[in-house]
Backbone as CSV, one residue per row, in Angstrom:
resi,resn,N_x,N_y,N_z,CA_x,CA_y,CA_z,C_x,C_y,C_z
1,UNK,102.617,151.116,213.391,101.470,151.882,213.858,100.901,151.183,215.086
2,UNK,100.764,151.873,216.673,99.697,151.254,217.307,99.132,150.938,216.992
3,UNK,98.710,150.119,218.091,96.709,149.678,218.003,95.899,150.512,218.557
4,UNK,96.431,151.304,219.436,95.376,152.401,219.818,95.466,153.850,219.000
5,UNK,96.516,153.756,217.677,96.162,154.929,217.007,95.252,154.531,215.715
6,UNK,94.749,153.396,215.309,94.184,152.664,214.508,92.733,152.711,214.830
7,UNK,92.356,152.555,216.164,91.051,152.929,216.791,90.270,154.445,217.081
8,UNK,91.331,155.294,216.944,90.807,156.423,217.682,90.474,156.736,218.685
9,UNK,89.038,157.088,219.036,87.979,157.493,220.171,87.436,156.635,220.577
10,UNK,87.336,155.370,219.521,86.734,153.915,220.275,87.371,152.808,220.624
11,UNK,88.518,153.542,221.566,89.208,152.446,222.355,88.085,152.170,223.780
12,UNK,88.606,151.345,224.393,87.980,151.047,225.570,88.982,150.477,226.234
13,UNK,90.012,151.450,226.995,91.177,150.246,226.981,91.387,150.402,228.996
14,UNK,92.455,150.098,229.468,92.667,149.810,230.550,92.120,151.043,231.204
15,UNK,92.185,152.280,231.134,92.487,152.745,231.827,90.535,153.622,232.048
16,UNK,89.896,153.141,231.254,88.130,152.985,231.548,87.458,151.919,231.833
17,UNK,88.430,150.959,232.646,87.923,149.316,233.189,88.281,150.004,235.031
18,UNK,87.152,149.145,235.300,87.121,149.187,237.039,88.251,147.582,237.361
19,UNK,88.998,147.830,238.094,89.677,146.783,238.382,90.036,146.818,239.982
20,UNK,89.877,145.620,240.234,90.045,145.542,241.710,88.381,145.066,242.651
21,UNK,88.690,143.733,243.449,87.440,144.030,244.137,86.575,145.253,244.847
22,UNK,87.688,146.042,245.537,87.264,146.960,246.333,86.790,147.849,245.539
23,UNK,87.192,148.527,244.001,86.531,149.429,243.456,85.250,148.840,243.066
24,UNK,84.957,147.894,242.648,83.670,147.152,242.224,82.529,147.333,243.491
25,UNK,83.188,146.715,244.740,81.915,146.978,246.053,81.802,148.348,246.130
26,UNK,82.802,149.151,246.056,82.107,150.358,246.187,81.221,151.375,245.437
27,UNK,81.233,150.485,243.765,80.214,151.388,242.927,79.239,150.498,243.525
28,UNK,79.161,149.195,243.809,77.515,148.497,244.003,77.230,148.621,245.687
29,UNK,78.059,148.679,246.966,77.572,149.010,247.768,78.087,150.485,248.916
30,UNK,78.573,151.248,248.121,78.992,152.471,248.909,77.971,153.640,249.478
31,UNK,78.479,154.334,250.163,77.273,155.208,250.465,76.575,155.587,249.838
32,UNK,77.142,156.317,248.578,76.914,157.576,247.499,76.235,156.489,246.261
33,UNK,76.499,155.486,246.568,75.886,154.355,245.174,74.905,154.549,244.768
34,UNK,74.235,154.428,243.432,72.765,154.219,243.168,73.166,153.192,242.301
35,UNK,71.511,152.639,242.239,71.363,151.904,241.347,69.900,151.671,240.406
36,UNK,69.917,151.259,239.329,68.952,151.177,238.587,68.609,149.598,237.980
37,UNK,67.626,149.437,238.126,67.215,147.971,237.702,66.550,147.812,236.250
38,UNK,66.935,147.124,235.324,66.418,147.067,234.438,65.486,145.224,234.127
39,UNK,65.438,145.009,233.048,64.633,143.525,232.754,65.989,142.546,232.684
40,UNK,67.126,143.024,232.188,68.339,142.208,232.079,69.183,142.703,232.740
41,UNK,69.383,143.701,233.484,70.706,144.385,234.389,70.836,145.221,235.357
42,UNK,71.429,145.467,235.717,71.332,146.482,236.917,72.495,147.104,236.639
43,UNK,72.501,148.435,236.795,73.940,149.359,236.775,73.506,149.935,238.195
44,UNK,75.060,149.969,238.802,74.763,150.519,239.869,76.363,151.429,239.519
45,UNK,76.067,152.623,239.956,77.019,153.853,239.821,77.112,154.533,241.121
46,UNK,78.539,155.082,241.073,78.874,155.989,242.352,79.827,157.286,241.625
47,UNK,79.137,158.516,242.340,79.932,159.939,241.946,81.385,159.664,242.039
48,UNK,82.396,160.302,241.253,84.146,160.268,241.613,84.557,161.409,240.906
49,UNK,85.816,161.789,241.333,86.159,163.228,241.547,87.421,162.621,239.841
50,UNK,87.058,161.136,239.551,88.025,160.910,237.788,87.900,161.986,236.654
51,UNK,88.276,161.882,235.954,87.985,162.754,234.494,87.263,161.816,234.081
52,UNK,87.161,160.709,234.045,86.363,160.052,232.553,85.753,158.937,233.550
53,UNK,84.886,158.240,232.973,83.906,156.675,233.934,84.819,155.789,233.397
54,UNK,84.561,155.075,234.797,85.698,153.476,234.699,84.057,152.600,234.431
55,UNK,84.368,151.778,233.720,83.600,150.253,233.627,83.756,149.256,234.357
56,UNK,83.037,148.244,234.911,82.768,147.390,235.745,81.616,146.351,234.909
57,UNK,81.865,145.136,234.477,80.817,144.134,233.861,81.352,142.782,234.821
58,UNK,79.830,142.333,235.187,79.907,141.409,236.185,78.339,140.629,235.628
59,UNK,79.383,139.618,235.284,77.932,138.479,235.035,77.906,137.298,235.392
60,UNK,76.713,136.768,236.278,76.710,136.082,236.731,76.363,134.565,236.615
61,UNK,76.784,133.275,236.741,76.540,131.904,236.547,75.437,131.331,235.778
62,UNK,74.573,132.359,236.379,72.902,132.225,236.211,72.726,132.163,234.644
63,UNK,73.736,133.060,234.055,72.758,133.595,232.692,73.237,132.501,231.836
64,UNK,74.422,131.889,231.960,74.683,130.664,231.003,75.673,130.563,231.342
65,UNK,76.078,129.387,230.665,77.630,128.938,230.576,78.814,129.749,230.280
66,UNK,80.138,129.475,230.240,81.354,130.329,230.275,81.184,131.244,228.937
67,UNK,81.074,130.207,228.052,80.674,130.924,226.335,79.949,131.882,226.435
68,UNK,78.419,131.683,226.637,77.646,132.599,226.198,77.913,133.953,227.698
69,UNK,78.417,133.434,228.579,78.839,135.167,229.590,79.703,135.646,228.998
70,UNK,81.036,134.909,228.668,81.973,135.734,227.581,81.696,136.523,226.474
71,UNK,80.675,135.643,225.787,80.092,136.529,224.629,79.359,137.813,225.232
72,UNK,78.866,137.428,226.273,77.771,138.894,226.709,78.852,140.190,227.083
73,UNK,79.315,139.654,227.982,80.632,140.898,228.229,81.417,141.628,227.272
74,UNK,81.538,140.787,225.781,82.314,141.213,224.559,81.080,142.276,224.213
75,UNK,79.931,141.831,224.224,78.914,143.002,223.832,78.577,143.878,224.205
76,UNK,78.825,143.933,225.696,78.593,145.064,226.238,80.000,145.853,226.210
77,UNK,81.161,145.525,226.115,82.500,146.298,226.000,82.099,147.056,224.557
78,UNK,81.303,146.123,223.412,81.857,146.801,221.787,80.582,147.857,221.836
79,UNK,79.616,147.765,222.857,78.503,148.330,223.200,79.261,150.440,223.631
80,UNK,79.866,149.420,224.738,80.477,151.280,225.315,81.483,151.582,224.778
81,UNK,82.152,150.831,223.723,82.862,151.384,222.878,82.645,152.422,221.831
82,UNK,81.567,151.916,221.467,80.567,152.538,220.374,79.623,153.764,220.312
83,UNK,79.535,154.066,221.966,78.519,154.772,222.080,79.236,156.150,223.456
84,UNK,80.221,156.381,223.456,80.968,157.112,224.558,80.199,158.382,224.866
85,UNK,78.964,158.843,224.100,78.274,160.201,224.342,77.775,159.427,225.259
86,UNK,77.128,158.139,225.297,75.892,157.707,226.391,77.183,157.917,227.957
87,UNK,78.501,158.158,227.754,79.141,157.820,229.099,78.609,159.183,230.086
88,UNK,78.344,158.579,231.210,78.518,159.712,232.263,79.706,160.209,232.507
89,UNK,80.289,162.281,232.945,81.559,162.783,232.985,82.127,161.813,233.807
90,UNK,81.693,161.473,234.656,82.941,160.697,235.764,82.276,159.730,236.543
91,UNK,83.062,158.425,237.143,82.272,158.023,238.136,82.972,156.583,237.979
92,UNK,81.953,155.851,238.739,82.531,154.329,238.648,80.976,153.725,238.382
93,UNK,80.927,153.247,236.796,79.741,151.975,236.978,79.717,150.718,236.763
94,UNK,79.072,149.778,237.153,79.078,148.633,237.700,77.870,148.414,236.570
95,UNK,77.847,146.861,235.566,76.963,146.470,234.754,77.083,145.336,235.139
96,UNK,75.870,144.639,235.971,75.635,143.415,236.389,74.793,142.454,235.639
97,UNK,74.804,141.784,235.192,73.759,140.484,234.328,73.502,139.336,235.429
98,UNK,72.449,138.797,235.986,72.213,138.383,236.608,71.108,137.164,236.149
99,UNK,70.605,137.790,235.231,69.479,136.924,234.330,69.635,136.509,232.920
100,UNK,69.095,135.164,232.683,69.419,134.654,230.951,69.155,136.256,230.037
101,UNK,69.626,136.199,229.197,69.382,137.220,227.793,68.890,136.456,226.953
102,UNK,67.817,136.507,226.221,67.371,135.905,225.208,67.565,136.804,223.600
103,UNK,67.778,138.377,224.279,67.836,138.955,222.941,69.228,139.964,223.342
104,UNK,70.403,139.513,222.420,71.754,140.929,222.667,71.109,142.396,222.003
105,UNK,70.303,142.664,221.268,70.103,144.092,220.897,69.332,144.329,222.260
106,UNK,68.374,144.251,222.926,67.241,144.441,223.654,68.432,144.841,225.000
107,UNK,69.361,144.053,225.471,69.987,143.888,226.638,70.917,145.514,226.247
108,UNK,71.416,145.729,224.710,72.366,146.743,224.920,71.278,148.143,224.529
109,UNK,70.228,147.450,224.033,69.048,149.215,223.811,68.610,149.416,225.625
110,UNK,68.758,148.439,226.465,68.486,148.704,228.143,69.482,149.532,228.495
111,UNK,70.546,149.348,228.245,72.200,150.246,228.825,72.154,151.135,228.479
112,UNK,71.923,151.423,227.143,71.759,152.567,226.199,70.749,153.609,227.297
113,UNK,69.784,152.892,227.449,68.764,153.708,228.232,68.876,154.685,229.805
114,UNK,69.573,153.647,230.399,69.767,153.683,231.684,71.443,154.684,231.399
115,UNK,72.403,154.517,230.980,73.532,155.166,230.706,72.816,156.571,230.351
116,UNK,72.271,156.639,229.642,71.539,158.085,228.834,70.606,159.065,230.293
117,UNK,70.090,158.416,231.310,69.563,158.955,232.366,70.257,158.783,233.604
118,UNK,71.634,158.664,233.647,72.799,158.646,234.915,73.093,159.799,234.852
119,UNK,73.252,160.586,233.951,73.341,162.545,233.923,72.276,163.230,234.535
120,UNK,71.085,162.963,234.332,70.296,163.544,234.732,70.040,163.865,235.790
């Protein structure tokens, strides 16, 4: 049996990851970009003509050591794994951490938030 027939609907696998520098600058600095600032993150998104949103998690030095950014990125992957209604139809977004997290529910009820008003 796969591993991706074992998961279902909550894969998150290659092919909803942003890869490549150039796709990354262009969800955070392209024409069409927006972005939204939150207390722990910033998503910055750009319109695309894809079927489904690619992911982009970028965290930075600042928030801690190798461990605890690794851990943050695992949370935010099992985060949009979990929650694929919050995805926008298409696009490229960019989830930046830039600042310590003191609380992982608080950081993924922010995404939750901001993901939920990228349709609008």
């Amino acid at each position: 049996m796969s591993r991706s027939s074992t998961r279902g609907d909550r894969s998150f696998g290659r092919s909803h990851r942003l890869k490549g520098r150039n796709n990354f600058l262009e969800a955070v600095r392209g024409e069409e970009s927006s972005k939204v600032q939150g207390e722990y993150c910033s998503i910055s998104f750009t319109g695309s003509q894809e079927s489904s949103a690619k992911f982009g998690i970028s965290v930075s030095r600042k928030v801690g050591v190798a461990v605890k950014r690794n851990r943050l990125k695992r949370v935010i992957r099992e985060f949009l794994r979990n929650n694929k209604s919050l995805w926008p139809k298409g696009g490229r977004i960019v989830i930046s951490l830039s600042n310590p997290v003191d609380d992982e529910n608080s950081l993924t009820t922010e995404i939750g938030e901001i993901l939920s008003g990228i349709d609008e």
